[in-house]
C-alpha positions as CSV (number, residue, x, y, z in Angstrom):
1,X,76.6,46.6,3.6
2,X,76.9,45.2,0.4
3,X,74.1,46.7,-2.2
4,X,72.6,44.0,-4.1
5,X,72.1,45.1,-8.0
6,X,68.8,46.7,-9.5
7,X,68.0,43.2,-11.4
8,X,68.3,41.1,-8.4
9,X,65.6,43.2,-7.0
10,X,62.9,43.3,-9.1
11,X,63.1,39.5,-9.1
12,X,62.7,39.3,-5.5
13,X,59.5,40.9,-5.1
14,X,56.3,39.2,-5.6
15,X,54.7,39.2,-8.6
16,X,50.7,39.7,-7.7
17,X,49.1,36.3,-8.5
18,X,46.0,35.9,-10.6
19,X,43.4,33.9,-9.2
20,X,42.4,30.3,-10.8
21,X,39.4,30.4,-11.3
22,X,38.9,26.4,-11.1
23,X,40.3,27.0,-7.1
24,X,38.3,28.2,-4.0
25,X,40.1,31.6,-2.7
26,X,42.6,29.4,-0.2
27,X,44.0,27.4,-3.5
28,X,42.2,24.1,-3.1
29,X,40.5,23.2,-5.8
30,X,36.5,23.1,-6.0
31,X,36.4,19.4,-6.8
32,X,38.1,18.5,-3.2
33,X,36.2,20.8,-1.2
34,X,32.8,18.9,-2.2
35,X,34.3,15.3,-1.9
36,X,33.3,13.7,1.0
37,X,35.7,13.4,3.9
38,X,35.3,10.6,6.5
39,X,34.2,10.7,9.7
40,X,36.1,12.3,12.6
41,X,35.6,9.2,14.9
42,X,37.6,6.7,12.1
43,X,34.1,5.9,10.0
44,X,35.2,5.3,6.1
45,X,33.4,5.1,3.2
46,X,30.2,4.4,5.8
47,X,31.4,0.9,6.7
48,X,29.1,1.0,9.8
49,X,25.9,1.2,7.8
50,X,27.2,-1.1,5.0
51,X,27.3,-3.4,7.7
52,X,24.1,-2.9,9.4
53,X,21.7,-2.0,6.6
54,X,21.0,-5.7,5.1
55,X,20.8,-6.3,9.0
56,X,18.3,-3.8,9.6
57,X,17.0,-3.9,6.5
58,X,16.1,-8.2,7.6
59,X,14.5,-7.3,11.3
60,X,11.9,-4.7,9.3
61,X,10.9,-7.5,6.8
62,X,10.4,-10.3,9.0
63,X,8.6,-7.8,11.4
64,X,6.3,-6.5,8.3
65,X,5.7,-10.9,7.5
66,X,5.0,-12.0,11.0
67,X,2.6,-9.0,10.8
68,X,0.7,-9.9,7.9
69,X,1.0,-13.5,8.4
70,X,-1.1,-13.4,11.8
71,X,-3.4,-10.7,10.3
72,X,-4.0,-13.7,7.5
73,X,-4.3,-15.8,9.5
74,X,-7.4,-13.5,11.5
75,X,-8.7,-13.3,8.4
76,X,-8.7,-16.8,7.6
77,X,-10.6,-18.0,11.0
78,X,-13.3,-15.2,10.4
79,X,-13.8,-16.7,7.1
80,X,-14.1,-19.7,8.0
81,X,-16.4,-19.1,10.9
82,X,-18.7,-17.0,8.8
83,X,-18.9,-19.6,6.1
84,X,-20.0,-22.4,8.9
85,X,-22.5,-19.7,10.2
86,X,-23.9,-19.3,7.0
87,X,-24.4,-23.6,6.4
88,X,-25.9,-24.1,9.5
89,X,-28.4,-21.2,9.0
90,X,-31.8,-21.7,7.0
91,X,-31.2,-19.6,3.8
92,X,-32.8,-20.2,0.5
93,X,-30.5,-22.1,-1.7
94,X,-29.1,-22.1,-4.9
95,X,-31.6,-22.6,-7.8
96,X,-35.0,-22.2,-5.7
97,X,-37.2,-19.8,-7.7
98,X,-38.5,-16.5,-6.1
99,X,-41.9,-18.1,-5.9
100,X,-40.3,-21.3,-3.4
101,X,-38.4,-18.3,-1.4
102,X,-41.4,-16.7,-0.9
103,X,-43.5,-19.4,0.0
104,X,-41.1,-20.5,2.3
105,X,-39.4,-17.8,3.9
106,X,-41.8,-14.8,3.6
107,X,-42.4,-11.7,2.0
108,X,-39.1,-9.7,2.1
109,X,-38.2,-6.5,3.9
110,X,-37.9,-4.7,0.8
111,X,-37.6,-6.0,-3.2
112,X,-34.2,-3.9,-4.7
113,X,-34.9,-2.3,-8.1
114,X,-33.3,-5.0,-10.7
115,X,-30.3,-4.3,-12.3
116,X,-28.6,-5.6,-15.6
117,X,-30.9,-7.4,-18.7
118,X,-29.4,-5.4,-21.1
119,X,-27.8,-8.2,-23.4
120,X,-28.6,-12.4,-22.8
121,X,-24.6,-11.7,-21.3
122,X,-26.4,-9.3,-18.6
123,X,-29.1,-11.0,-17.6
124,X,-31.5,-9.4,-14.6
125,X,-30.4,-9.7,-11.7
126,X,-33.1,-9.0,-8.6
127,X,-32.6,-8.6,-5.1
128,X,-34.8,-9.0,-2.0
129,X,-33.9,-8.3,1.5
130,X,-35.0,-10.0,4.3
131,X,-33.5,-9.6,7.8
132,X,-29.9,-10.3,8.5
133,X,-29.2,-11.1,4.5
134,X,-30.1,-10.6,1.3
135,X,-31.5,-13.1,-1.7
136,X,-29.8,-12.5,-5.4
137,X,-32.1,-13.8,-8.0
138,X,-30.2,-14.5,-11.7
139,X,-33.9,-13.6,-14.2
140,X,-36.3,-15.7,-11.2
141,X,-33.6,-18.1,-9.6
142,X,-31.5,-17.7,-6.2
143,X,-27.8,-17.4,-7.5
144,X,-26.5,-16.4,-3.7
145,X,-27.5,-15.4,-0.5
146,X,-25.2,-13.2,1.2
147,X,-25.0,-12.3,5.4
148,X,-25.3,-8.6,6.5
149,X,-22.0,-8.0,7.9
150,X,-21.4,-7.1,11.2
151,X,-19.4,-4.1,9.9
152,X,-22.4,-3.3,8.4
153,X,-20.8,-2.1,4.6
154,X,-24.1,-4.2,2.5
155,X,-26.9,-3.7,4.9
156,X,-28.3,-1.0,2.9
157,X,-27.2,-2.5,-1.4
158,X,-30.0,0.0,-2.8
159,X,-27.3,3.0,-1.6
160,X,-24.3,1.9,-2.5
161,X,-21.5,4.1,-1.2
């Protein structure tokens, strides 16, 4: 066997390495391990859901329009049919004074404590209850007369919630 010299030796053996810090233990470095890899079944760069999203994304909106369009629409008709309850029922006017709404539709349920007259831009505004609506007086003339709701939220205007 032929004896291989001293020098030759020491350049064989393996010099210990010192770890990069910059690289994960196995040499890759930190950057590549938290890139992200595609898909095992052939999905890249999410070509799926960059195809389907503005899809998606159009069934939910015309969903969420039909929706509200048909909930306006609801709206709308109960409006309306409210409104043409209120014209065919006997309810003072606009303008009568308190002493014509009393003549001609009775004493109210209950007079409301005024509110406003602080300034000539606040003027008093009174409010008598009768059944099934209630009168709104601007000083001593009707400015609205306003149906108690079925849902019932301004049958009782002296506790407002």
């Amino acid at each position: 066997m032929i004896a291989a010299p001293a020098a030759a030796v020491r350049e064989t053996r393996r010099r210990p390495q010192v770890r990069d810090p910059s690289r994960a233990a196995h040499g890759v470095p930190w950057g590549d391990l938290l890139q992200r890899r595609p898909a095992p079944h052939g999905e890249r760069d999410g070509v799926i859901m960059k195809t389907f999203k503005p899809v998606l994304t159009a069934i939910a909106l015309a969903l969420v329009t039909a929706t509200v369009a048909s909930s306006a629409v609801a709206g709308d008709t109960l409006l309306m049919q409210r409104v043409q309850q209120e014209q065919s029922m006997n309810l003072p006017r606009k303008g009568m004074s308190m002493a014509e709404v009393e003549r001609r539709f009775g004493q109210p349920t209950a007079k409301l404590d005024a509110r406003g007259g602080g300034s000539r831009n606040q003027p008093v505004i009174n409010r008598w209850m009768y059944p099934g609506y209630i009168v709104y007086f601007e000083r001593s003339h009707v400015i609205h007369t306003v149906l108690n709701t079925p849902a019932g939220n301004n049958t009782s205007p002296a506790n407002p919630r």
